[in-house]
N, C-alpha and C positions, 0 to 999 in steps of 0.2 A: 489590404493594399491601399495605401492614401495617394488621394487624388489631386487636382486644382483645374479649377477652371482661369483661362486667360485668352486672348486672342488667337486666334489659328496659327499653329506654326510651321508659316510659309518656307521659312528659311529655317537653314541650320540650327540659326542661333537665336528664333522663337524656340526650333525645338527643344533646343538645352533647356530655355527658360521653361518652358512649359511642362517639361518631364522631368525637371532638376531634382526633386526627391525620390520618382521612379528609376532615374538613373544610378544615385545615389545605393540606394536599395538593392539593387541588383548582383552590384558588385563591377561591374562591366569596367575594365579601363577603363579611364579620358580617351586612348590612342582608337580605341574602335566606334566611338561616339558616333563618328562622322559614317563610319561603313554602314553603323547601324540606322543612321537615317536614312540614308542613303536607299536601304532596298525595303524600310519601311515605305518611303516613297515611293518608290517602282515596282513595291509586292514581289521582291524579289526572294524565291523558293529555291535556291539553288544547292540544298543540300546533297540531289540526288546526285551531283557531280563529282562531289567529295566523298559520299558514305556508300556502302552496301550492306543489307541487314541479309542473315541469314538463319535458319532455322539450326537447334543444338537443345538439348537434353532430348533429346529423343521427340523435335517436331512441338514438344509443349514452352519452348519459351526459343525467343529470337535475342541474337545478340547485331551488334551495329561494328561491323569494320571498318577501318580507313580502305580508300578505295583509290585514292590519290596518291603519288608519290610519296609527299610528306606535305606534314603541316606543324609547323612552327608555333612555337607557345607563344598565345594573344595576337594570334595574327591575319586571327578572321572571324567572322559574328555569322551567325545563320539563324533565319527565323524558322522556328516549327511553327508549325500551325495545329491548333487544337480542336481533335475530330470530333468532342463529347464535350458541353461545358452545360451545367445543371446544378439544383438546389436539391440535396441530400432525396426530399422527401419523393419529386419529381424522377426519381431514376427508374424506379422501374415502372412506372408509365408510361414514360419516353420510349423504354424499349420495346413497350408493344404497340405504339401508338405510332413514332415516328417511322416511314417506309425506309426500310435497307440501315439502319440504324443498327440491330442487333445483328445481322449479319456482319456488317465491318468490325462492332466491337470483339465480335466472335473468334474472328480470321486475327485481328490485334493481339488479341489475349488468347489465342492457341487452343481455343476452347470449342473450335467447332468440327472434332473431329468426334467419332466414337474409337475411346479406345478396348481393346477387347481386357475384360478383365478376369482377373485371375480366378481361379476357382480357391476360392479361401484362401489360400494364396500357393495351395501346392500344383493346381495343372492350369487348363486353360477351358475357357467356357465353350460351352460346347456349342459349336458352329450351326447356324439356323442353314435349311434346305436354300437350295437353289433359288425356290419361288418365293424367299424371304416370309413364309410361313414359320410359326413354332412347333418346335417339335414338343409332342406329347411327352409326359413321366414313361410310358410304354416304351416310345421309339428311343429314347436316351438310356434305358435300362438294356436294349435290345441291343443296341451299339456299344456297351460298354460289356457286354457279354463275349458278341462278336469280336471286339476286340482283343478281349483277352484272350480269346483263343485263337488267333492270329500271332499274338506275341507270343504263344504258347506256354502259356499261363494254365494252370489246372482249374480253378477259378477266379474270379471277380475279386481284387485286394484291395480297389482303388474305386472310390463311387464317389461319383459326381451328379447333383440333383437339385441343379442350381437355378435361383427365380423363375419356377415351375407352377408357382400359385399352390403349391401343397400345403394341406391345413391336416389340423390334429387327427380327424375320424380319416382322411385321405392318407396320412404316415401308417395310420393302424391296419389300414388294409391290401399296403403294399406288404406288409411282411418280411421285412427284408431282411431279419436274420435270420431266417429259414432257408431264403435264398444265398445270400450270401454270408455263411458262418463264418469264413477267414477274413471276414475284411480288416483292412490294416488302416483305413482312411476313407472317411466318411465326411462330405460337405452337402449341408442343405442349408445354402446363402441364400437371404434373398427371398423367402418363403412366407405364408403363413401362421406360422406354428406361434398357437398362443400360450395352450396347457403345459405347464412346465410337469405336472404328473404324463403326460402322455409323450411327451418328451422322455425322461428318465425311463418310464418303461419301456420303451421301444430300446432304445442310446444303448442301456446296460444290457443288453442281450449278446452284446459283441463284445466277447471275454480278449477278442485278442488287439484292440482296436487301440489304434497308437493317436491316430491324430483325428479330432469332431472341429468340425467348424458349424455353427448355429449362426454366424453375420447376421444380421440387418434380417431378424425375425424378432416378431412383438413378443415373442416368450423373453426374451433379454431386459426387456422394460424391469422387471419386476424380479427379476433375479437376484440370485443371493449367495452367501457362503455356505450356506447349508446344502442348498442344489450341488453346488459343485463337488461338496464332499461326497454327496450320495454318486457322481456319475463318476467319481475318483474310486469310490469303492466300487461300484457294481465294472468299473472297466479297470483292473487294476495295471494295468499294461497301457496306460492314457499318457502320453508322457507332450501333448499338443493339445490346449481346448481354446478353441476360439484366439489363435495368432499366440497365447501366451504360453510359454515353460508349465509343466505342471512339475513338481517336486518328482516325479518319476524317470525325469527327464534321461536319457545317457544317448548310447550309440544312436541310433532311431532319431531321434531327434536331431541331434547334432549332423547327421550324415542330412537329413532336409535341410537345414539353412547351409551348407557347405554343398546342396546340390548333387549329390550323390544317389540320395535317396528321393526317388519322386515318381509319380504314374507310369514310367518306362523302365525304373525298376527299384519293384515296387518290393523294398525289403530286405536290400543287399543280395539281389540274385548270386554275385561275385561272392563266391564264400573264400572266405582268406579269416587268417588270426589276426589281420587289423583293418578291421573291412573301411576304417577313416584315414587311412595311410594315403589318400589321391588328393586328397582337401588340400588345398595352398590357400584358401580365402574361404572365413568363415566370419559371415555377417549375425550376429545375435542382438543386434538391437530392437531395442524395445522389444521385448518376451520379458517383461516383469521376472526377471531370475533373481530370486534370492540369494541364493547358493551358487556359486558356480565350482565352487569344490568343497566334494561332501567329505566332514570330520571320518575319521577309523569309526566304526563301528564295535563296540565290546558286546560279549553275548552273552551271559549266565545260566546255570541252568532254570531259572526263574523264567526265563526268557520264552516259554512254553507258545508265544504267537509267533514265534519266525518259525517258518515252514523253510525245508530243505531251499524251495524255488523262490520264498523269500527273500532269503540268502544271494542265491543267482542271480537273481533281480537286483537286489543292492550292490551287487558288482560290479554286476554291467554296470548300472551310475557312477558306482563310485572310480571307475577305472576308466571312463570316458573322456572326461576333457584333462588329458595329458599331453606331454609329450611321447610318450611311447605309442598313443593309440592314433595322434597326428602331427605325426613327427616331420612332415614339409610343409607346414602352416607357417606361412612367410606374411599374412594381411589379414587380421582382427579387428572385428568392431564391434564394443562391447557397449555403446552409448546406450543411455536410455532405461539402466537397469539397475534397482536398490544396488541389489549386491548387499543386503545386511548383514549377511549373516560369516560372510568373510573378513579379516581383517585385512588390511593393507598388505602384511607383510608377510601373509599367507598368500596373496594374488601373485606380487610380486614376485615371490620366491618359485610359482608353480610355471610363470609366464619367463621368467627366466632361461625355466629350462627346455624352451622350444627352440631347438637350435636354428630354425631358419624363419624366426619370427623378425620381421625389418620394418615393419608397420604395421602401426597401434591408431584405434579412434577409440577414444572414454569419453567419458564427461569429466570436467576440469573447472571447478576442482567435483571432486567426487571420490569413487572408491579406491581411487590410487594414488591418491596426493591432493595436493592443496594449488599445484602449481603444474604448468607445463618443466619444467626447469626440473624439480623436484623428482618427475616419473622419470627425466632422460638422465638425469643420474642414479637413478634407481635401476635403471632399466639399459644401457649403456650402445648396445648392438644394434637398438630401433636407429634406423637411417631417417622416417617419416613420421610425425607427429599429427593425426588431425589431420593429414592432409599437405603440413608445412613440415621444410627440410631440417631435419634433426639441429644441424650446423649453424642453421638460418637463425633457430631458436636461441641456442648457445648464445651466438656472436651479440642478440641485439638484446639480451636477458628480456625476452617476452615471457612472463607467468602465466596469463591466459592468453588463450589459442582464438580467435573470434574471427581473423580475417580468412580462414576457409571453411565457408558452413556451407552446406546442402542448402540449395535455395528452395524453397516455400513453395511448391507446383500445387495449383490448382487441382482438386479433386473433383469429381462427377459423375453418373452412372447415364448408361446408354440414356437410358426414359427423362432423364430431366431435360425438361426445353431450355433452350438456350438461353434467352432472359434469367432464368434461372442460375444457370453457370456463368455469365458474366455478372452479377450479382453479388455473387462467392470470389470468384476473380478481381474484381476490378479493382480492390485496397493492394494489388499488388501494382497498378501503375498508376494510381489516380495522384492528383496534385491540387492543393487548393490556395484560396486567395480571398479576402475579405475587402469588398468596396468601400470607401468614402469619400466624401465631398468634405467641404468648408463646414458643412452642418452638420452632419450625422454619421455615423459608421453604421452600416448596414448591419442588422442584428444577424442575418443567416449566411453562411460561408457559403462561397461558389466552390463547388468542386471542378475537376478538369480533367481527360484523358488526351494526351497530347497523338499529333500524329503516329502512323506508322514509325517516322525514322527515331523523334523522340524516344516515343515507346520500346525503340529495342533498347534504350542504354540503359547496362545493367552496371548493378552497384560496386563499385571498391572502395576500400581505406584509402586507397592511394590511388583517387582518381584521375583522367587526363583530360577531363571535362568541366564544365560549369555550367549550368544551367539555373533561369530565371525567370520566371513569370513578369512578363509589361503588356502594360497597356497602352497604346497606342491612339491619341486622342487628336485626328487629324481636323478638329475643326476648335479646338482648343478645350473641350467640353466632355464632362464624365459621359454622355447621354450617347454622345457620338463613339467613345471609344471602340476598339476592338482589342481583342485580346490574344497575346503570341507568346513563347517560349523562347527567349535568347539561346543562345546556345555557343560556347566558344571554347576553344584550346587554350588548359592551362601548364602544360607540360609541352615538349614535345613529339611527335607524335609519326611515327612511320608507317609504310602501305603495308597492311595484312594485320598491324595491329590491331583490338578490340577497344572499342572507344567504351567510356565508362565515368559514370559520375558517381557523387556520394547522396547515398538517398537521405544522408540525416549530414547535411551540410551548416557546421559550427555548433555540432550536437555535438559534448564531451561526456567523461561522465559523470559527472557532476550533474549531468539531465539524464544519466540513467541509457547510458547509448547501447551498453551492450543487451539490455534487455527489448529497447525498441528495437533493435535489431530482427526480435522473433516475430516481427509483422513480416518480414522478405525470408527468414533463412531458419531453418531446424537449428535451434540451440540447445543445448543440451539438459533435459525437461529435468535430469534428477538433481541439480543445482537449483534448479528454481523449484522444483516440489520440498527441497530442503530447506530454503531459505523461507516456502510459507509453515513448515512445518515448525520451525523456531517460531514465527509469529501469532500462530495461532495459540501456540502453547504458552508463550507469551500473553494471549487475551484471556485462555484460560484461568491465569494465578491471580485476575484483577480481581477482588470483592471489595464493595463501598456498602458498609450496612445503614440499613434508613437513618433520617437524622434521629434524634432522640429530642431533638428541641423543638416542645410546642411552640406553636406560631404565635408572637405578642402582637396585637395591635398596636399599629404606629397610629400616632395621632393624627387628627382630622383638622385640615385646615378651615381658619376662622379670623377673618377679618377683625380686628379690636373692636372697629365701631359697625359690625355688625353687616355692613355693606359687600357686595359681588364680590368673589373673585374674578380679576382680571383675567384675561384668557388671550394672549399672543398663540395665532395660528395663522400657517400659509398652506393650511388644506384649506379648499371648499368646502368640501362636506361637514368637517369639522366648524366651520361658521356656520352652515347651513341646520345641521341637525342639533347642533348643543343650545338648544332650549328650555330650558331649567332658569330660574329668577337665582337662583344660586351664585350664576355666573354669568360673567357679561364682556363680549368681544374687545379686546382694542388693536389697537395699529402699531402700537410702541413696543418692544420685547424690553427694552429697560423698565417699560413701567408696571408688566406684566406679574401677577403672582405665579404663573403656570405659561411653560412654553411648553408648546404642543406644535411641533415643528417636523418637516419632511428632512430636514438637513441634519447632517452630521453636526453635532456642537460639542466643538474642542477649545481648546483654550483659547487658539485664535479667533476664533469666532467669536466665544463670550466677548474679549478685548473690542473686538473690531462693534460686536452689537448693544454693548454695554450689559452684558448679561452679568448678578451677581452670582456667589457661591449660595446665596440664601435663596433663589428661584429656583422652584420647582422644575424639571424637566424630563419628558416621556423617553430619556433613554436611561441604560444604566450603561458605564463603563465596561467596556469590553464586551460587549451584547453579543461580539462577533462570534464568539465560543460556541453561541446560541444558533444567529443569523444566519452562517454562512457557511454550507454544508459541508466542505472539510473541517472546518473548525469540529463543527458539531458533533461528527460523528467520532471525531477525534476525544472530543472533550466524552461521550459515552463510553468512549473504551478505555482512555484512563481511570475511571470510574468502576465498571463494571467489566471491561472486558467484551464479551460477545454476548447481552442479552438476548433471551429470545425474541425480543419488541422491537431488535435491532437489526434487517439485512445484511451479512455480509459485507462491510465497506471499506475499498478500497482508496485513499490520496493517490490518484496515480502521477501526480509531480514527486511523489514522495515510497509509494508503497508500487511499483508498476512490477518489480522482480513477486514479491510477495503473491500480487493477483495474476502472473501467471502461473505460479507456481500452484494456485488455487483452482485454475483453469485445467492444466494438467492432471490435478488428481479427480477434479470431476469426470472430466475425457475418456481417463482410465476406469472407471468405477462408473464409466456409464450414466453418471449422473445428469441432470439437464443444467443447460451450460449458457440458459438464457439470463445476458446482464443489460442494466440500462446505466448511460452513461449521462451524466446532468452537471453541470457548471458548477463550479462554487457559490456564484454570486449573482445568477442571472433568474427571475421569474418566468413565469406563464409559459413553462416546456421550452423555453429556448435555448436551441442546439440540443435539445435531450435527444435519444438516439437510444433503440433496444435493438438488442445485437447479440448473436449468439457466435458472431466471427471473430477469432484471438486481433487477427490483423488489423479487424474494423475497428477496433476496439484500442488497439497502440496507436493509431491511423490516426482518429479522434482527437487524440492529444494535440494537434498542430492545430485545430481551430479554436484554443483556447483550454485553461486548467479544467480539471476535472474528478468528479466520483467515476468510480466504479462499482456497480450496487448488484448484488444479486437483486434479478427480476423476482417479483410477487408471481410465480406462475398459474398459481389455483387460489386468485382471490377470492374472495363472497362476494358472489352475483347480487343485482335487485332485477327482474325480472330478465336475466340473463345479461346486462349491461355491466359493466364495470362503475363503482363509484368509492367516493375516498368522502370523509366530513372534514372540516375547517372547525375547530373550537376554538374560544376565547380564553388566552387568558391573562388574568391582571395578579402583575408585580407588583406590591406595596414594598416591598423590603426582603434582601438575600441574605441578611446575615442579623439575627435568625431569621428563616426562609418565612414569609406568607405570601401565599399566592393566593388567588380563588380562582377556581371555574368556571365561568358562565353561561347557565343553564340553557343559553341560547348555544344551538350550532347550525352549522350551515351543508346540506346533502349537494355533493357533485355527482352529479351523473356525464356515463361516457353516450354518444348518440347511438351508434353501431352495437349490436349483438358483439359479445365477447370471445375472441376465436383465439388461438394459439398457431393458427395456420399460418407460415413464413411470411405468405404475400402482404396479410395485413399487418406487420411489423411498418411498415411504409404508411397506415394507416390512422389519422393523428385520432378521426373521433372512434374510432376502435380501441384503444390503448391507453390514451389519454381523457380528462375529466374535464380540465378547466376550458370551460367553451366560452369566457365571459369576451374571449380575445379572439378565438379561431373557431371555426366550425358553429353551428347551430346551438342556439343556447337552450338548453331542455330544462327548466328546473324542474323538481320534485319540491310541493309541498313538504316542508318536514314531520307535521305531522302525521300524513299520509303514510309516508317512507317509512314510518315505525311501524304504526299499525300493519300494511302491508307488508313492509320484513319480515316482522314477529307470525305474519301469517303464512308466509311462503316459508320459512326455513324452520317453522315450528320453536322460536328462542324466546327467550323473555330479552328484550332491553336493555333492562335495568341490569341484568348481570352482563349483558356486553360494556354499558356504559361505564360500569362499577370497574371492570378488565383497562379501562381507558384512561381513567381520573387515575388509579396506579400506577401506571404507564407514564403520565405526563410528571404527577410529583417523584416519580422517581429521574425524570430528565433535570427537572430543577436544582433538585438534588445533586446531580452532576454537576453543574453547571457551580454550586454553590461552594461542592466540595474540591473539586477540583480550579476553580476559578475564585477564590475570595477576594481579588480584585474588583470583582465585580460591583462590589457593597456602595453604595451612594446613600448618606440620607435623604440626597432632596431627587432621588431618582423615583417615579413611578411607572410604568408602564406596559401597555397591553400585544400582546404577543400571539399570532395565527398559529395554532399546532394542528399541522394535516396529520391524517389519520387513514389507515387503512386497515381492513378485516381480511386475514384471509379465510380459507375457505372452513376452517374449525373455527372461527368467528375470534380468533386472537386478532389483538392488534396488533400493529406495524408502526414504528412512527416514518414517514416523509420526509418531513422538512419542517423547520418556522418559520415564521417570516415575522418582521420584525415590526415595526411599529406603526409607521409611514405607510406601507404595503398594507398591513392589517387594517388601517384606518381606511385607507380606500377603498378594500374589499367589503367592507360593511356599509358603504353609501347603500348598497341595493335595498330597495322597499319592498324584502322576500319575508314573507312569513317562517316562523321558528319557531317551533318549539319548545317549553321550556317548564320550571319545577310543576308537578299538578295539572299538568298537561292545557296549560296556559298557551296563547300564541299571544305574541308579539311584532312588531311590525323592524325590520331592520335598522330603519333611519330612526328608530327610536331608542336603540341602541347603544348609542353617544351617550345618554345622559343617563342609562343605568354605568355606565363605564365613572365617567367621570364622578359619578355619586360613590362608587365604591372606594375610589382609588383616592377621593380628596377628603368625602364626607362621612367616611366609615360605614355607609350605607351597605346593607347586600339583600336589596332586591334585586333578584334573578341571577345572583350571585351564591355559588357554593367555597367554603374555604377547603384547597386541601392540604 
């Protein structure tokens, strides 16, 4: 947010002057200018006269009412006031540091309640005693005995055994298919249980057993296809594991999410020939359903594995989701689910003939068309689409459905402390803003959570709201500011009405809006698991095979009469350390043989600096390919696609659909879902941000472009610390490619022991390396660091180092093959390649950094290591560079 400093504005019409860009910015009328000074002046708060906020989704999110008659578009300005204003890294400090802090954020963000949660998701957790004591595995076995035989039940069908602290040798000696041979539904959330053999052997003892839930138990980490197949056969009657369909799926299943089937009666007690005939609304989202209608079955007599109950059994499935078997299903919701193995026009035609089907929710586009438009001519009888009126769709020709999604609730479990859950919470109301002055723009985004009455306004397309962050600088000075949330009617607006603004205010799509969208509202994950699923397959088809062109030697410059090269530089260091009789400083860049410069040098430049085409210069054309992390990682996927050397990387100005849809299937698949987020163009960790939240993560994008990287989660340690190397190297010429590596590199170590535990996500020298700017500077000897690696992780070096030098000529490579612009004869230059090991001691590439950057970081007088186990002094550095790069030299130089 830009600033200016000017005299205090006493009047009016200081303030105009003094605010004239933050006014500007806003959006705000001319006509409310004056109202809005006006109770800037007098700290006038008087929303609560006009608004009333009330609690809605069931107590976890508040929305804001008109509470006044009416209120007219642009007819009045209200200041919020902001309860939370903080620097990313400082959040959850604050909330345990400042008093009553997380309690209000808590009460704001609906987050300080416990909600009672489900048992896997078919009953309800079982109720703690009176005296808020836990009940024992014994007394919850004892009560769920008693109960059944209360309901009069012959046995226990239905067992609940939820975060009870039960581990593997503790399941084995409960015994519980001895005790309960008929169970029908079995949950142990929440537990223990690591051994997946001990698991499978207990699990398949229960031949009649319809639904297992395993939640949030460490046996999951490490699961597989195979497990599930073995607990698929030994329970063949499983048609529920862990929230999803299993291929088994028919009546039983279906009569649970349509509510029929559950702890009270457990199993269609009601016997009837269509025990799903009561269903009017049946929810099946998200259950990874492949199939939702099974092909005819043909039988031969070859067919010697279908057994009579075989047969039975694929009946039931296969006669399940009909209309005959739930023939008053008037509300489906099929969101969330491949559906592969159906066509369109089989869906269609099966969904057709539910005579009293009037409301449909999919994904869109997905397994039943391309469009909204598309399914309601397919589909003709649906009255409700999504949520939006069949008619409404018709009249305005809407294709996709975006403006009624499920809004994004907060999740949490009894045990987590609240810092915790507003944590997770708070990229659903935060808002930020970026300071500057006449000088500088502050390198780190201020975040913000606005008051209670802000905070209830919830999002529409068609808002009647506007809101905007100002700053208020009552003595005409950034220093003095304060900072408030405008707030104004841009429609209309009547009493009882919901007031509402647009959270992505002059975002089209052209920025990609319906996918930011997925930071507030459930969007429909199988569109975006499709859209990465095209991309990745896409990175699959790339191969670029090594060059086949040895490296020529470009000639070595040489003065005629024998005498220095000149040397134009406006680095220090680069005056200070280039010490060689070789070459010799001036002041003039026209009279220079070699400019070695921190600036960009374009044509205007050369013009302006008299620079010719025949002088030397340390950049090449288009380095950006290189430099500047979307570039880069873009320029390695054109090239190769998804190398292994390569993270995961997402453009989210460009790919944001893709890396959700990435997000998604890890989610799904269990997989770890921790990413870091880093600027395009910005050094030494700033704005970087590691984050395992989809929100935080869309959220992000407002304080400037961005990667989305899979996180390194099991890097190689050096004595438990995190550390990454900085190697050199030097460009002679891109086309044919030589480069050399220089034998010198440089060890970053992180300060903090190395955790993956949430809280030190917030924690820079835990995560982070480069301490030359933040945190305590630790170096490592480099020599040291080898010997001691090689001795802690038992490696030899030399073949990590050998894994690294491949790794880099295969980037240049890219860069060469996909960039042939790039080629300069009179281009030379040296270039930082970060590096990281993970924990199989492969490398990783980082980032580069380009020329200017790398010259700086080589000022330091650290010892390095380098061919024959040489040390070297840093600032001596310079003049092995510039000896290789002008005078063909390679000491301590490798070519690769």
């Amino acid at each position: 947010m830009p600033a200016t400093t000017a005299a205090a504005p006493q009047t009016y019409e200081d303030f105009v002057k003094v605010h004239g860009v933050l006014l500007a910015a806003s959006g705000l009328p001319r006509s409310l200018h004056r109202k809005l000074f006006d109770k800037l002046t007098s700290e006038t708060f008087d929303g609560g006269a006009y608004f009333q906020v009330e609690p809605c989704e069931d107590g976890r999110q508040r929305r804001l009412l008109l509470a006044s008659e009416s209120l007219p578009q642009c007819s009045d300005v209200f200041l919020v006031d902001h309860a939370w204003t903080f620097r990313l890294s400082d959040a959850y400090k604050q909330l345990l540091e400042v008093p009553g802090l997380a309690q209000r954020m808590g009460a704001l963000m609906c987050v300080d309640v416990d909600l009672s949660c489900d048992a896997g998701e078919g009953g309800g957790a079982e109720v703690a005693p009176e005296n808020g004591s836990k009940l024992s595995v014994t007394e919850v076995i004892d009560n769920e005995i008693r109960d059944a035989k209360e309901r009069g039940y012959d046995s226990v069908k239905w067992l609940e055994l939820e975060e009870l602290d039960i581990d593997d040798d503790f399941l084995l000696s409960l015994d519980l298919s001895s005790k309960f041979p008929d169970l029908l539904a079995l949950s142990l959330c929440g537990n223990k249980l690591q051994k997946a053999e001990t698991v499978l052997q207990e699990v398949t003892k229960f031949k009649n057993l319809r639904a297992l839930w395993l939640n949030d138990n460490p046996v999951l980490e490490n699961w597989d296809g195979h497990m599930t197949e073995t607990i698929l056969r030994g329970c063949p009657r499983l048609e529920i594991f862990n929230s999803r369909f299993t291929s088994n799926f028919g009546e039983w299943a279906l009569g649970f999410c349509g509510e029929v089937c559950d702890k009270d009666n457990q199993g269609f007690i009601h016997k009837g020939d269509h025990p799903l005939q009561s269903i009017t609304s049946l929810d099946l989202s998200n259950r990874s359903i492949q199939s939702l209608i099974n092909k005819a079955c043909v039988f031969s007599r070859d067919s010697l594995r279908f057994t009579f109950c075989n047969i039975l059994s694929y009946l039931r499935v296969q006669r399940a989701f009909t209309p005959v078997e739930i023939p008053n299903l008037s509300h489906l919701i099929i969101r969330g689910n491949p559906l592969e193995a159906n066509s369109v026009s089989e869906l269609l035609e099966v969904l057709k003939g539910f005579p009293c089907l009037q409301s449909l929710e999919v994904d869109i586009p997905g397994p039943l068309g391309e469009s909204a438009i598309e399914i309601l001519e397919s589909l003709p009888r649906l009255s409700v689409l999504n949520g939006v009126n069949a008619s409404k769709i018709l009249e305005t020709g809407k294709h996709v459905i975006d403006s009624i999604l499920q809004p994004r609730l907060p999740e949490w479990t009894a045990e987590e402390p609240l810092p915790d859950r507003i944590i997770n919470a708070m990229w659903l109301y935060l808002m930020t803003y970026r300071l500057a002055d006449e000088k500088k723009i502050d390198e780190t985004s201020v975040w913000y959570v606005m008051d209670e009455l802000g905070s209830a306004l919830r999002h529409s397309d068609e808002p009647n709201f506007r809101v905007a962050p100002f700053l208020f600088m009552p003595e005409g000075k950034l220093e003095s500011a304060v900072s408030y949330s405008i707030l104004w009617p841009i429609q209309n607006v009547q009493n009882g009405d919901e007031c509402t603004r647009d959270f992505l205010v002059g975002i089209g799509e052209d920025r990609q809006r319906s996918a930011r969208l997925t930071a507030y509202f459930h969007t429909p994950e199988n569109y975006f698991i499709q859209e990465y699923k095209k991309f990745f397959q896409n990175l699959q088809s790339k191969s670029v095979p090594s060059s086949s062109v040895k490296p020529s030697s470009t000639k070595s410059l040489h003065r005629s009469d024998g005498s220095a090269l000149r040397v134009y530089t406006d680095i220090p260091h680069v005056e200070e350390f280039l010490t060689r009789p070789e070459f010799v400083i001036t002041n003039e860049p026209k009279d220079a043989d070699i400019i070695w410069t921190s600036m960009q040098v374009d044509d205007e430049t050369k013009k302006a600096a008299g620079i010719t085409d025949q002088q030397y210069i340390n950049q090449f054309p288009f380095e950006a390919c290189l430099v500047m992390k979307h570039h880069l990682a873009e320029t390695i996927q054109k090239a190769y696609g998804s190398p292994e050397w390569l993270q995961p990387t997402y453009n989210l100005e460009t790919n944001l659909t893709q890396l959700i849809g990435d997000y998604f299937v890890r989610k799904r698949d269990g997989i770890n879902n921790l990413w870091i987020l880093k600027p395009w163009n910005m050094a030494r960790t700033i704005d970087t941000t590691v984050t395992d939240n989809l929100s935080a993560i869309i959220r992000l994008m407002e304080t400037g472009p961005k990667i989305c990287q899979k996180y390194i989660e099991q890097p190689a340690l050096f004595q438990g610390k995190k550390f990454d190397l900085r190697y050199i190297v030097l460009v002679r010429n891109m086309m044919p490619l030589e480069i050399y590596l220089a034998d010198v590199f440089w060890v970053r170590l992180a300060n903090n022991q190395y955790t993956l535990e949430k809280h030190s996500l917030f924690e820079y020298e835990t995560h982070f390396t480069v301490m030359n700017y933040r945190g305590r500077l630790n170096h490592k000897n480099t020599p040291d660091f080898v010997k001691e690696f090689e001795q802690e992780h038992r490696v030899k070096w030399l073949d990590i180092h050998q894994r690294i030098r491949n790794m880099i000529r295969s980037v240049f490579e890219a860069a060469a093959h996909v960039h042939p612009e790039m080629h300069s004869p009179t281009s030379r230059a040296m270039y930082g390649v970060d590096v990281m090991l993970d924990s199989s001691f492969q490398p990783k590439l980082l980032e580069i950094t380009y020329c200017p950057d790398c010259t700086r970081a080589c000022k330091y007088d650290t010892e390095a290591v380098v061919g024959g186990g040489e040390v070297v002094k840093g600032s001596d550095f310079f003049n092995y560079v510039f000896g290789c790069l002008f005078l063909d030299e390679t000491t301590h130089v490798k070519p690769l």
